[in-house]
VOBA-1610 file (N, C-alpha, C; in pm, whole numbers, padded with zeros to 5 digits, always signed):
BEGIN
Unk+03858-01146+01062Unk+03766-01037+01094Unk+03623-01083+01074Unk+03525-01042+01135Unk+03349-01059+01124Unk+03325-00991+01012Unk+03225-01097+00934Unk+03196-01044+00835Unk+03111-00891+00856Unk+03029-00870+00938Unk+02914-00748+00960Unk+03068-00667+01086Unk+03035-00576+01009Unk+03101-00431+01116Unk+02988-00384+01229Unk+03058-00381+01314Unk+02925-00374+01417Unk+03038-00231+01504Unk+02927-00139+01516Unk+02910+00031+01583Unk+02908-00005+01690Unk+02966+00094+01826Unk+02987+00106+01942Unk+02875+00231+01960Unk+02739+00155+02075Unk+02622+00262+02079Unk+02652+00338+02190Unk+02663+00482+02192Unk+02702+00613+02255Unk+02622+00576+02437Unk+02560+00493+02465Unk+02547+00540+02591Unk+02538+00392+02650Unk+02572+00284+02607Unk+02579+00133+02649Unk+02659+00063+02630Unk+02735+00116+02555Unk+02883+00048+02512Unk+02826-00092+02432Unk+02717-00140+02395Unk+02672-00236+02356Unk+02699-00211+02113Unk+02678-00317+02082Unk+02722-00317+01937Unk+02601-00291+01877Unk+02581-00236+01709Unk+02470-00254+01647Unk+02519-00298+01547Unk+02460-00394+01457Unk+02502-00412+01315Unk+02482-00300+01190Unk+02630-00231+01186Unk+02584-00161+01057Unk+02489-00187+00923Unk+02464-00293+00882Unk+02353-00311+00785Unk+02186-00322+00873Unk+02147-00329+01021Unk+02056-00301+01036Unk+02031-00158+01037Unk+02171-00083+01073Unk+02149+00039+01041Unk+02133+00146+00949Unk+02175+00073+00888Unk+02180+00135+00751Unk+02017+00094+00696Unk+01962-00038+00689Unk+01849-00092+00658Unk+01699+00043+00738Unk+01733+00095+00923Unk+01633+00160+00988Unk+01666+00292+00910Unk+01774+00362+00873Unk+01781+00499+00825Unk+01700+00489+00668Unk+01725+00372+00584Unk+01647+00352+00474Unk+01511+00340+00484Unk+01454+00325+00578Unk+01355+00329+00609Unk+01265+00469+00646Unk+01352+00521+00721Unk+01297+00637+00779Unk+01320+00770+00646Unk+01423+00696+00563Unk+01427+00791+00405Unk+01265+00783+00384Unk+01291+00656+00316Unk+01140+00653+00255Unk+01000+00700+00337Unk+01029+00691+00450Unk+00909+00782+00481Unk+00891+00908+00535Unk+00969+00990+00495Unk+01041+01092+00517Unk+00977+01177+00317Unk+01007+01062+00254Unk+01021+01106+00098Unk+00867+01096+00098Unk+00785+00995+00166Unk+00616+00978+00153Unk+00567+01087+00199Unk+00606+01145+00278Unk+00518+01276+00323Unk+00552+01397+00253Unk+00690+01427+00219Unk+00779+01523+00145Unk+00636+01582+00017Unk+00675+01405-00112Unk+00657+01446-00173Unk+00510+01499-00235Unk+00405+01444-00154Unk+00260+01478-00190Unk+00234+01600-00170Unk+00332+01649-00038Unk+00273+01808+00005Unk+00349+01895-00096Unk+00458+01824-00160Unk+00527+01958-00198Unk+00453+01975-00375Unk+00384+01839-00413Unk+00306+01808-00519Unk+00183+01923-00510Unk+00132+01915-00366Unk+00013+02010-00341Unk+00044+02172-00352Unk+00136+02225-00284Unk+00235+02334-00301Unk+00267+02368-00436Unk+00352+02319-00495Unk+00357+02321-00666Unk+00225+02387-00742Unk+00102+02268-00741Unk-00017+02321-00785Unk-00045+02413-00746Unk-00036+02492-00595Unk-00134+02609-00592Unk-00050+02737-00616Unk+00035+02700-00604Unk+00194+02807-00680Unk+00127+02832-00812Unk+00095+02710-00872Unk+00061+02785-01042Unk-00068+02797-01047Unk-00163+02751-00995Unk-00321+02819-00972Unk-00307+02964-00922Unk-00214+02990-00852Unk-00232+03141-00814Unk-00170+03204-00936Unk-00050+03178-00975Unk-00010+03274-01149Unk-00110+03227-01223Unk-00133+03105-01271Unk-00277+03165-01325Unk-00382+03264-01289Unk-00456+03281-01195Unk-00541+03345-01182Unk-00475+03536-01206Unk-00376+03523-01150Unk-00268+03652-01103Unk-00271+03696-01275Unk-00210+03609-01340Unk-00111+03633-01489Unk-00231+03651-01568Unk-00340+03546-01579Unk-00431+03598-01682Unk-00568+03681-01662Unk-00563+03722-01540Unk-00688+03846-01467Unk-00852+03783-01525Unk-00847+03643-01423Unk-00951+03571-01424Unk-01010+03625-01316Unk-01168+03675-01356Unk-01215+03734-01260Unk-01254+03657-01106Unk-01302+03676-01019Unk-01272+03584-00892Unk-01411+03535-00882Unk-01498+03594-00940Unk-01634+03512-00998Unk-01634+03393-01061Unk-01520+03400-01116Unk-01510+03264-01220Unk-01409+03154-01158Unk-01311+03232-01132Unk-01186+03147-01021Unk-01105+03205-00953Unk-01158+03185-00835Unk-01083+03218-00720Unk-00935+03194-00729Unk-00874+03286-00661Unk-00710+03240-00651Unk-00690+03129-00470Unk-00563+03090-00510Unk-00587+03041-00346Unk-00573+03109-00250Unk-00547+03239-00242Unk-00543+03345-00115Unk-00706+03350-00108Unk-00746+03402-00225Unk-00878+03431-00166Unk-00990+03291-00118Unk-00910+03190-00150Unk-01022+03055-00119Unk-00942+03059+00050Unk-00855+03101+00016Unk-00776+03069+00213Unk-00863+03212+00277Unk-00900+03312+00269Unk-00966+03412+00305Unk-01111+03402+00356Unk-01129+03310+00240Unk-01304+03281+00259Unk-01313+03157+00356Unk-01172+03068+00361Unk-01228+02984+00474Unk-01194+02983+00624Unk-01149+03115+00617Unk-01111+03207+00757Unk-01227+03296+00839Unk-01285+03369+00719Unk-01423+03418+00698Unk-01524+03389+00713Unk-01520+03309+00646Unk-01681+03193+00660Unk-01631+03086+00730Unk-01571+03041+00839Unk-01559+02968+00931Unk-01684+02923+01030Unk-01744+03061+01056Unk-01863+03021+01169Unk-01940+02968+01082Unk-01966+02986+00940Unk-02033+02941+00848Unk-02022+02774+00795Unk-01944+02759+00780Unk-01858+02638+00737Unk-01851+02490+00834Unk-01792+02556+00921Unk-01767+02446+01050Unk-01922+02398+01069Unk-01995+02429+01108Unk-02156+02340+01192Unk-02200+02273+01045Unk-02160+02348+00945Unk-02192+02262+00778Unk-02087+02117+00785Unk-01967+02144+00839Unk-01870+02042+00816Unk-01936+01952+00915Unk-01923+01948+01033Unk-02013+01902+01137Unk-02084+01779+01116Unk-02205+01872+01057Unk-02342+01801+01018Unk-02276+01664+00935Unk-02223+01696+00829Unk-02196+01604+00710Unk-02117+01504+00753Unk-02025+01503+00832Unk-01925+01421+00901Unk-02036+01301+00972Unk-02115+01368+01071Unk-02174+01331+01165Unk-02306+01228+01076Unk-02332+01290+00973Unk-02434+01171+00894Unk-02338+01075+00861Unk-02233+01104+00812Unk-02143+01024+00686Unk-02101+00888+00781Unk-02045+00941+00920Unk-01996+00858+00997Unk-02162+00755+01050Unk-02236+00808+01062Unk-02349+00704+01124Unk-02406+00633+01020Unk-02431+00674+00911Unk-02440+00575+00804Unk-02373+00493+00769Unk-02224+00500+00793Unk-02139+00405+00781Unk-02126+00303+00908Unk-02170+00365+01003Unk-02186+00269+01108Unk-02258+00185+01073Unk-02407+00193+01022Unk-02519+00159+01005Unk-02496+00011+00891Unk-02426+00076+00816Unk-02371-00008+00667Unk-02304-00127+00726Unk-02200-00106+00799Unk-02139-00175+00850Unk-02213-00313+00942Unk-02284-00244+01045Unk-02355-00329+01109Unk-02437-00426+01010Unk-02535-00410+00912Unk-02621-00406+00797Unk-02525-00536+00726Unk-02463-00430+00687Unk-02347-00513+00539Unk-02311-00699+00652Unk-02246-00670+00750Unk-02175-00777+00792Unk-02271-00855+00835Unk-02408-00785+00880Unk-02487-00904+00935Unk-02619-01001+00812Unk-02584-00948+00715Unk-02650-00997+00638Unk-02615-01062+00566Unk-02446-01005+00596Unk-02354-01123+00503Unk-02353-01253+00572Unk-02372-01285+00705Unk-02308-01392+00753Unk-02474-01437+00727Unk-02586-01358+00753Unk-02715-01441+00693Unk-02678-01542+00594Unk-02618-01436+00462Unk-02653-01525+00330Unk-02540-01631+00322Unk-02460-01661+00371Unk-02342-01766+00335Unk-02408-01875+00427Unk-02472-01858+00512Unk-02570-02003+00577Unk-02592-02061+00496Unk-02656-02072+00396Unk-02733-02153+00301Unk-02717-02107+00120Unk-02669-02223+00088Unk-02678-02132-00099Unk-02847-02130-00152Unk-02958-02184-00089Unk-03055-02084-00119Unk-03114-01936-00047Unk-03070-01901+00063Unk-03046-01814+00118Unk-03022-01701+00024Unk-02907-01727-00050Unk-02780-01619-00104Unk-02854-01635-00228Unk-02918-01721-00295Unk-02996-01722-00442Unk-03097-01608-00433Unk-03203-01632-00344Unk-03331-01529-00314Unk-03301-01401-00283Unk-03199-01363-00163Unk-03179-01263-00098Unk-03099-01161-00187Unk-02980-01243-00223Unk-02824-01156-00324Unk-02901-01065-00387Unk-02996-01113-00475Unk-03003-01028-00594Unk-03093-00907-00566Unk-03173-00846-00447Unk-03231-00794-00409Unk-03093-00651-00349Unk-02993-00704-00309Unk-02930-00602-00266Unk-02827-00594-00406Unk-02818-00650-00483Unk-02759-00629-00594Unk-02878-00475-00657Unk-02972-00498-00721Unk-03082-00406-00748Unk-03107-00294-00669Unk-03060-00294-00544Unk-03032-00167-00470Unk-02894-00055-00448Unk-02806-00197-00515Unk-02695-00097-00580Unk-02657-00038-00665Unk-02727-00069-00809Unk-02705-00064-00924Unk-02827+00016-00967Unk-02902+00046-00903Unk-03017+00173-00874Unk-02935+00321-00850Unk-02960+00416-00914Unk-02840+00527-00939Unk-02910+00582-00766Unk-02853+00643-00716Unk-02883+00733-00552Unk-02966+00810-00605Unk-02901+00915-00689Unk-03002+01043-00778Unk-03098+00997-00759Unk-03171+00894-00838Unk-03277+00831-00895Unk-03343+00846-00791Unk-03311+00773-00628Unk-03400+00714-00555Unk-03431+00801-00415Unk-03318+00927-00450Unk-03288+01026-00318Unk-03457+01134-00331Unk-03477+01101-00415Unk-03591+01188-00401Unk-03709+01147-00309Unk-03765+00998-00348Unk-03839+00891-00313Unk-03814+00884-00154Unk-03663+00860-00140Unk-03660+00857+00039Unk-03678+01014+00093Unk-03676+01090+00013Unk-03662+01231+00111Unk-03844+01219+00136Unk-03961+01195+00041Unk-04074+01195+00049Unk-04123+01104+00174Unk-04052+00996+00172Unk-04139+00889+00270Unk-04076+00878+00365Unk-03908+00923+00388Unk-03858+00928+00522Unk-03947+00998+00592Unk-03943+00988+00759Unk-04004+01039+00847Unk-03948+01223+00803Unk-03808+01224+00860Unk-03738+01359+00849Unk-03627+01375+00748Unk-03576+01467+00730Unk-03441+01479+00668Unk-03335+01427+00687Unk-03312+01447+00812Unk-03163+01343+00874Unk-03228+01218+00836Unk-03295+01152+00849Unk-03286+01032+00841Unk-03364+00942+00706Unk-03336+01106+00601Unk-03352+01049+00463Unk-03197+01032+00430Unk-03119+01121+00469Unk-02998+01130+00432Unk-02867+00995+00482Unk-02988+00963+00626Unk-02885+00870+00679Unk-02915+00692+00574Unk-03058+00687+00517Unk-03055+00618+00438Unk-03004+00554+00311Unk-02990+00714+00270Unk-02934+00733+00131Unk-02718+00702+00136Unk-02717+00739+00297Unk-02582+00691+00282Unk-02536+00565+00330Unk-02624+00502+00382Unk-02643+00375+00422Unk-02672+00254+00296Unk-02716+00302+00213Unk-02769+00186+00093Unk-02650+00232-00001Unk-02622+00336-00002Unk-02493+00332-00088Unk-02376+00265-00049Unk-02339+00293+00087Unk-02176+00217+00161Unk-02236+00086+00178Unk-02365+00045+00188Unk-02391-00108+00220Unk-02321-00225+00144Unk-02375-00225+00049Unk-02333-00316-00084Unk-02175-00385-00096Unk-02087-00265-00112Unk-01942-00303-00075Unk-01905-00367+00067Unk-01937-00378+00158Unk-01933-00382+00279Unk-01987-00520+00243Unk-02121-00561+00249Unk-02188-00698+00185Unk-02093-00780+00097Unk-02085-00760+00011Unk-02018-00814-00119Unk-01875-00879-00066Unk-01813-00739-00050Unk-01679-00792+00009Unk-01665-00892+00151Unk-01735-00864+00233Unk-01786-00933+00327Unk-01843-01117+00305Unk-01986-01140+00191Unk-01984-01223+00160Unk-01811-01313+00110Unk-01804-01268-00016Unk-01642-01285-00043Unk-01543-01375+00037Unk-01553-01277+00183Unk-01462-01360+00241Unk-01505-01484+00310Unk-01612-01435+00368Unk-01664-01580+00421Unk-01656-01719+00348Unk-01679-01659+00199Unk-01647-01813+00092Unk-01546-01828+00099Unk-01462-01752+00150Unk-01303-01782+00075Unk-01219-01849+00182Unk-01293-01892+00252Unk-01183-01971+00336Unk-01117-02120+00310Unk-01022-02127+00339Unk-00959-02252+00320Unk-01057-02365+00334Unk-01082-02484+00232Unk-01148-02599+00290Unk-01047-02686+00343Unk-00945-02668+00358Unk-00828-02786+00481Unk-00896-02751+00574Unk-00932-02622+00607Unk-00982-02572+00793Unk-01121-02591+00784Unk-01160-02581+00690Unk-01321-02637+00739Unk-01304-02815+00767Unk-01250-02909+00672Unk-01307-02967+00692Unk-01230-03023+00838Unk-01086-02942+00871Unk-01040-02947+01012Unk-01138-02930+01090Unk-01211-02843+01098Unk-01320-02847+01200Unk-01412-02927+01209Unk-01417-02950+01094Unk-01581-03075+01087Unk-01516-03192+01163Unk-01396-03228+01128Unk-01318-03336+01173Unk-01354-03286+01373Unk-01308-03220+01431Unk-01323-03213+01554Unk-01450-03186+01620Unk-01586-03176+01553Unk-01702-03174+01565Unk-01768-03016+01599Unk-01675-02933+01531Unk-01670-02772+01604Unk-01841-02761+01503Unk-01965-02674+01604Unk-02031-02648+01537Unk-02013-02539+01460Unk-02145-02505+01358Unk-02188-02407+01291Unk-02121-02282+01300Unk-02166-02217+01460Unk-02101-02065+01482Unk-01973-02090+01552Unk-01932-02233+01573Unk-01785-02198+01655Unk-01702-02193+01531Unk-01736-02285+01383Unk-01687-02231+01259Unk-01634-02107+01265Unk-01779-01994+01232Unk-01809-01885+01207Unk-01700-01812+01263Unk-01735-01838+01398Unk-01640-01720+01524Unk-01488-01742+01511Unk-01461-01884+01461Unk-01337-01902+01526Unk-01278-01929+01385Unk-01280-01937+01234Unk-01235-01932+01119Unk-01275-01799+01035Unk-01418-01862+01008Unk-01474-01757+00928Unk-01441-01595+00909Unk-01491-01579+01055Unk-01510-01450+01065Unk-01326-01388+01075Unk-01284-01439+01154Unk-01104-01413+01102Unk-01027-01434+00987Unk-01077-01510+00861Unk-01012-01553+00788Unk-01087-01373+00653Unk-01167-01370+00704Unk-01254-01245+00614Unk-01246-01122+00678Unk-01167-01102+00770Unk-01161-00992+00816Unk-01088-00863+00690Unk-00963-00930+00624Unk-00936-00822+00519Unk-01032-00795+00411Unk-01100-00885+00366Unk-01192-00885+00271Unk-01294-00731+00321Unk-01303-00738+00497Unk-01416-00681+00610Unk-01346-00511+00565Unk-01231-00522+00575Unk-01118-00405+00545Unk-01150-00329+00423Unk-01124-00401+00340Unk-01101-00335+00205Unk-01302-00295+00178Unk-01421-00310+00245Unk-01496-00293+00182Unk-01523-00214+00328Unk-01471-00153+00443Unk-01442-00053+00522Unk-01384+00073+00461Unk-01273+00009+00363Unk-01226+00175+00312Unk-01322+00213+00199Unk-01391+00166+00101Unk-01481+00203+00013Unk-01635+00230+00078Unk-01665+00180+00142Unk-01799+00189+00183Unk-01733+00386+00272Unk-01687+00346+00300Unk-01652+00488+00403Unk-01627+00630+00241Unk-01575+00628+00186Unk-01610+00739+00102Unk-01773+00733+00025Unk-01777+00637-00013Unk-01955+00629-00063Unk-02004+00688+00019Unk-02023+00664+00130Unk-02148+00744+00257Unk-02093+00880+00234Unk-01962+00906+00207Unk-01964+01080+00176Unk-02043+01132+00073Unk-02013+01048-00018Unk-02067+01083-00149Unk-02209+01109-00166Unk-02250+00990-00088Unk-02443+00944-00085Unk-02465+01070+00015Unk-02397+01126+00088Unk-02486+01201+00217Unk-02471+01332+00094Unk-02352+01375+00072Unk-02356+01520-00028Unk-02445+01477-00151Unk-02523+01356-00206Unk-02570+01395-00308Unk-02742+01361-00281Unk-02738+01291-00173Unk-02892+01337-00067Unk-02914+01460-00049Unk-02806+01507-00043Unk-02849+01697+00029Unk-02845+01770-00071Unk-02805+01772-00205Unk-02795+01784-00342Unk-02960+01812-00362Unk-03026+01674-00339Unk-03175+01660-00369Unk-03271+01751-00293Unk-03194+01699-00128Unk-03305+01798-00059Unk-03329+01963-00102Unk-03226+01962-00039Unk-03199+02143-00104Unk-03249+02240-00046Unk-03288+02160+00093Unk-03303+02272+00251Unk-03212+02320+00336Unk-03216+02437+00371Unk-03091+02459+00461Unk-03139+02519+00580Unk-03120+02572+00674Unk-03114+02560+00812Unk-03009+02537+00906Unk-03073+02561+01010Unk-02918+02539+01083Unk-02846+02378+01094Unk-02913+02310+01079Unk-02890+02113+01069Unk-02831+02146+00887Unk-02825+02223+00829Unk-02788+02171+00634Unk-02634+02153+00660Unk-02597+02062+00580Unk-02466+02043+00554Unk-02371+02121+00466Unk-02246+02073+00406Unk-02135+02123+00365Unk-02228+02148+00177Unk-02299+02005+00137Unk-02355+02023+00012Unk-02479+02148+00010Unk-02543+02200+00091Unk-02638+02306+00064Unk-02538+02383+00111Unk-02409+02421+00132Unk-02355+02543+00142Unk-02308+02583+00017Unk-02266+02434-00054Unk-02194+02420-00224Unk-02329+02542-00263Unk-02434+02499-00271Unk-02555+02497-00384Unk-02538+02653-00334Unk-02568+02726-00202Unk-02556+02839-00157Unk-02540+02925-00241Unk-02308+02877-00213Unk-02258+02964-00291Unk-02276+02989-00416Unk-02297+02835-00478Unk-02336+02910-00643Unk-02449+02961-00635Unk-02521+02983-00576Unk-02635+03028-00646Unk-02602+03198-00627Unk-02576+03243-00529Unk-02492+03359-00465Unk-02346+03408-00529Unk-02359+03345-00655Unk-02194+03405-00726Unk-02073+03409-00598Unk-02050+03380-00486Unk-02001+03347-00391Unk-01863+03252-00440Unk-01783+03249-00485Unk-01687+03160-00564Unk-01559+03119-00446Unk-01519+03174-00409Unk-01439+03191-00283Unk-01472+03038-00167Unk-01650+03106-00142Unk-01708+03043-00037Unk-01717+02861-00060Unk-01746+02865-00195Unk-01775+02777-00274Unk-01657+02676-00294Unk-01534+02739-00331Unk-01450+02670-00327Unk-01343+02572-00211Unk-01392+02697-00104Unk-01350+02668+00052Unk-01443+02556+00100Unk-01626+02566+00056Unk-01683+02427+00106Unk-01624+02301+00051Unk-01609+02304-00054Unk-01534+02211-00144Unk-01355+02166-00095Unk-01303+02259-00063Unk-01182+02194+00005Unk-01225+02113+00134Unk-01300+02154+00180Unk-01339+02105+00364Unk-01419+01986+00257Unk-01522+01936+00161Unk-01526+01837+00174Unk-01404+01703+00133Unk-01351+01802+00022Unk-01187+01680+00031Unk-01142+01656+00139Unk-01098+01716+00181Unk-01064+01735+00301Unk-01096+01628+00409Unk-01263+01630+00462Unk-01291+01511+00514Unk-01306+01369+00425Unk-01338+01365+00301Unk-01299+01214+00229Unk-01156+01151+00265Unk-01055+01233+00251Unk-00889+01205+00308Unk-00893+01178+00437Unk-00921+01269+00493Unk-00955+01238+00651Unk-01033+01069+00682Unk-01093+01042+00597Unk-01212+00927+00665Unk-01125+00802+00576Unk-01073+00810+00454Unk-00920+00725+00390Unk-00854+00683+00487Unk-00793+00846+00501Unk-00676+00770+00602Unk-00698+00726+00781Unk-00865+00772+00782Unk-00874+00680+00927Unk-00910+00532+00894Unk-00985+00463+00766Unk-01034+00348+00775Unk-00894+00288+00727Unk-00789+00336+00649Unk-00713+00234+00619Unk-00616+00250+00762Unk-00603+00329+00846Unk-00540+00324+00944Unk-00581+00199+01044Unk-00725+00216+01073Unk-00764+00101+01128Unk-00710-00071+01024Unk-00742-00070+00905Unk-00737-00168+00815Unk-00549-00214+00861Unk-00454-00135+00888Unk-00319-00139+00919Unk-00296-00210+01076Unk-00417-00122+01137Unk-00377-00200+01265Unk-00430-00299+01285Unk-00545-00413+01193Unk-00603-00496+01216Unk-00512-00598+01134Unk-00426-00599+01048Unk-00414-00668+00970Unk-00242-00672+01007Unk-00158-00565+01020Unk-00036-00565+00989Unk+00062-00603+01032Unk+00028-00735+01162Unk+00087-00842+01234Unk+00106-00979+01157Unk-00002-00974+01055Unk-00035-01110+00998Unk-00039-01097+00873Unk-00107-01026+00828Unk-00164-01042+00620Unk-00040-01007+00574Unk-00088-01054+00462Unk+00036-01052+00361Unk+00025-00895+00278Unk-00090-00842+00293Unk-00118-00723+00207Unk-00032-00648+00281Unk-00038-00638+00459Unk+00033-00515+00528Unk+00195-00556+00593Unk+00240-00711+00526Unk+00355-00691+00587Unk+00449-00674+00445Unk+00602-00633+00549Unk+00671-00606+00405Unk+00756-00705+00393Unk+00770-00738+00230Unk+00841-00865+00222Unk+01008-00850+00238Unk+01044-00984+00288Unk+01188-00959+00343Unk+01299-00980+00233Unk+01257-01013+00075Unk+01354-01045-00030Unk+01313-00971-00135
//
């Protein structure tokens, strides 16, 4: 007899190996159990946030239950949404900005190790400079608002983006450099054709961090400003509600900004999956 039992498939008469099958249904467990269990984790919590609020007659000034935070963001929707909007719409162009910024300054400084001596430590001192500190300073000398805010989220996501970026560029194999030197490949055919592929995860992992910072930097720019209008974001709706005993409203801006941080997670590591998960070792799964 064959060692593997092999299934007769219902519409080809063709065989499958029961242990691959068994191996695709194990599979589709586990990700079946990945989605299961976070939501039902989320569920759980607001099950007992609501008996709390219910059981010990916490007033709704102080804490909202989750009906009434689901009420207020039904309610204040027309309110909410052009706030969500705005904030997305900085968060995402600053990170564009970072990005462009971060990578092209990285491949500046790995040209030359005096390059990276003079320059490094200048964007080091711009990271390690608190935002608070400096969000005030850009709201004064920016031209406008948007584009104090797009600063403030731009020098924050930069750095990681840089750093990690530099990183990889060093980290490439010297067998392949000096393979190339050996075939007379110049400077940027290096660059284009090692470099810049061999640092692409390094490019990744400071894609998914730089992308929540610009959330962070744009809500704590608007923190500072503390204008609202029809252009104010999700953070002058925060300040709003408290100031307005508004607790409900307050709590609903605050879900919509989790909300988009998860959202902008799971789009950069989505991209980070599809760039990587043919080849790296981080996104494939091991076979023993």
């Amino acid at each position: 007899m064959s060692e593997n039992t092999s299934l007769p498939t219902p519409l080809s008469g063709e065989t499958v190996d029961a242990p691959a099958t068994a191996a695709v249904r194990q599979r589709n467990l586990e990700r079946a159990f990945g989605i299961l269990v976070p939501i039902l984790t989320v569920l759980v919590l607001l099950v007992l946030w609501q008996l709390l609020v219910v059981g010990t007659g916490i007033p709704q000034y102080i804490l909202p239950s989750p009906i009434a935070v689901a009420k207020a963001l039904v309610s204040d929707w027309g309110i909410l949404w052009p706030a969500l909007w705005v904030t997305t719409e900085i968060t995402f162009i600053s990170l564009i900005l970072a990005l462009i910024g971060g990578v092209g300054f990285a491949i500046f400084l790995v040209q030359s190790r005096w390059i990276e001596l003079a320059f490094y430590p200048l964007a080091v001192i711009l990271q390690v400079t608190p935002i608070v500190a400096i969000a005030p300073l850009i709201l004064i000398y920016a031209p406008t608002r948007e584009a104090a805010l797009l600063i403030c989220g731009f020098l924050v996501a930069f750095f990681p983006i840089l750093s990690n970026m530099v990183q990889g560029l060093k980290s490439v194999d010297h067998n392949l450099l000096n393979l190339f030197d050996l075939y007379g490949a110049s400077r940027w055919q290096a660059l284009l054709h090692l470099k810049l592929p061999a640092a692409q995860p390094y490019f990744m992992t400071g894609l998914r961090i730089g992308g929540g910072l610009s959330l962070i930097a744009s809500v704590v720019a608007e923190f500072a400003a503390g204008s609202g209008g029809p252009n104010s974001g999700l953070a002058f709706r925060l300040l709003e509600a408290q100031y307005r005993q508004n607790m409900p409203r307050l709590f609903a801006a605050l879900l919509l900004l989790s909300a988009l941080g998860v959202a902008i997670f799971a789009f950069t590591s989505f991209i980070s999956w599809l760039s990587l998960h043919r080849w790296h070792e981080s996104s494939l799964k091991r076979e023993n």
